[in-house]
C-alpha positions in Angstrom: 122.7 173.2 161.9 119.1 173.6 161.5 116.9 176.5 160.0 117.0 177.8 156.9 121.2 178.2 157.0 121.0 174.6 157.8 119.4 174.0 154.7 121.1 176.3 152.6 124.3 174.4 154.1 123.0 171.0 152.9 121.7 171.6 149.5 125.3 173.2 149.0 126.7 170.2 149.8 124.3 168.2 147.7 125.1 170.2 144.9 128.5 169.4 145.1 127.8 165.3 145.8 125.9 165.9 142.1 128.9 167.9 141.1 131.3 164.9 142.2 128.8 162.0 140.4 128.6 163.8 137.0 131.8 165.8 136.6 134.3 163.3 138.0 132.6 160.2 138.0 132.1 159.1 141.4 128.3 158.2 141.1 128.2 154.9 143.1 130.2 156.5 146.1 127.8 159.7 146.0 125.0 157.1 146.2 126.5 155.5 149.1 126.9 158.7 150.9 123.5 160.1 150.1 122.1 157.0 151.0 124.1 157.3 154.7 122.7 160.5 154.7 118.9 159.9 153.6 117.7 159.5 157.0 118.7 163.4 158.2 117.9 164.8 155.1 114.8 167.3 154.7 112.5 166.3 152.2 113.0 168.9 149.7 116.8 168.3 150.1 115.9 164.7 148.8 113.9 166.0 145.8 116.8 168.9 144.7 119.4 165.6 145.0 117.1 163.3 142.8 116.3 165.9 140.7 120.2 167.0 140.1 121.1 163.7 139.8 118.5 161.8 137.7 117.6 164.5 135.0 121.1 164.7 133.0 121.3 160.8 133.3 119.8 158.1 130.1 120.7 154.0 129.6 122.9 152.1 129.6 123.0 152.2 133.2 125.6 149.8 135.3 123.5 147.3 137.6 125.7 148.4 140.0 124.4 152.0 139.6 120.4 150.5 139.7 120.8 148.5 142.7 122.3 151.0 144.7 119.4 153.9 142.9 116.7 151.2 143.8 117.6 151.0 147.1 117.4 154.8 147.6 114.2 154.8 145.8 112.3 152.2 148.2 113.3 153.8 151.1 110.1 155.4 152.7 111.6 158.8 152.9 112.4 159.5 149.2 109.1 158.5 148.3 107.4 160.7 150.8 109.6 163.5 149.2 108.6 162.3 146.0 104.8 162.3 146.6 105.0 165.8 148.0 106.9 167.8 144.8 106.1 170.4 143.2 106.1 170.2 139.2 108.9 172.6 138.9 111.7 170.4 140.3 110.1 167.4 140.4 112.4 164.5 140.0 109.5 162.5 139.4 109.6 162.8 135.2 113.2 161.7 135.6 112.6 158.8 138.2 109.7 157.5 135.6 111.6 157.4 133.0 114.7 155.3 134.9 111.7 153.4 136.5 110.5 152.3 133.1 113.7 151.3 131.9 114.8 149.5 135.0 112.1 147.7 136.3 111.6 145.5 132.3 110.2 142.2 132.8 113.7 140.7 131.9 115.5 142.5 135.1 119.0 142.7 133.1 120.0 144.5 136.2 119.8 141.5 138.5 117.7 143.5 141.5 115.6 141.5 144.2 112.4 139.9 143.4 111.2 142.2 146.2 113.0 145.1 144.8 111.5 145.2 141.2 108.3 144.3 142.7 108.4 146.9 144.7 109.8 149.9 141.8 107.6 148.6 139.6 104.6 149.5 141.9 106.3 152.9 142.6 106.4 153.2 138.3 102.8 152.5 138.3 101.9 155.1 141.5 104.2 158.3 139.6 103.8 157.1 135.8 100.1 158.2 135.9 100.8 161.4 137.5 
């Protein structure tokens, strides 16, 4: 579907992948299918998911959750979709915040040299926003 019903289909949908994470607990396979579905996805789509998603969420997080988060994060897409919000449902506030808490010098979460390196670049680029 395209258009504006298109979207309108999708963000439904998305609502109820954010639905299925917090309510019933089935964050890391929403990951994986938003993540299967990042590459189709409009960019405002990608900032009402991260938005949904991130904002009711605080540590502890699983590494399990951050790895699969951080590999949504790099990917070129969500940060052109970040770049381009608007304040009022920015998910950037909310990607800071789990960027600052993620991407400690210690990496208790086990990610990638390349990874961190590379979220705590995109921590540096938002955080001063």
């Amino acid at each position: 579907e395209s258009g504006t019903a298109g979207v309108a289909y999708r963000r439904a949908m998305l609502g109820a992948l954010v639905f299925m994470a917090h309510r019933c607990g089935l964050v890391l396979p929403v990951l994986g299918v938003f993540a299967s579905q990042l590459p189709g996805l409009d960019l405002s789509l990608i900032r009402f998911f991260l938005h949904r998603m991130l904002s009711p969420i605080e540590p502890p997080f699983s590494a399990a959750f951050v790895v699969s988060l951080a590999s949504i994060v790099c990917h070129p897409k969500v940060l052109s979709a970040i770049s381009s919000s608007s304040l009022a449902s920015s998910p950037v506030p909310a990607l800071v915040e789990f960027l600052g808490h993620t991407t400690t010098w210690a990496n208790p979460y086990g990610l990638p040299a390349g990874t961190l390196r590379r979220l705590r670049e995109i921590h540096e680029v938002f955080s001063q926003q």
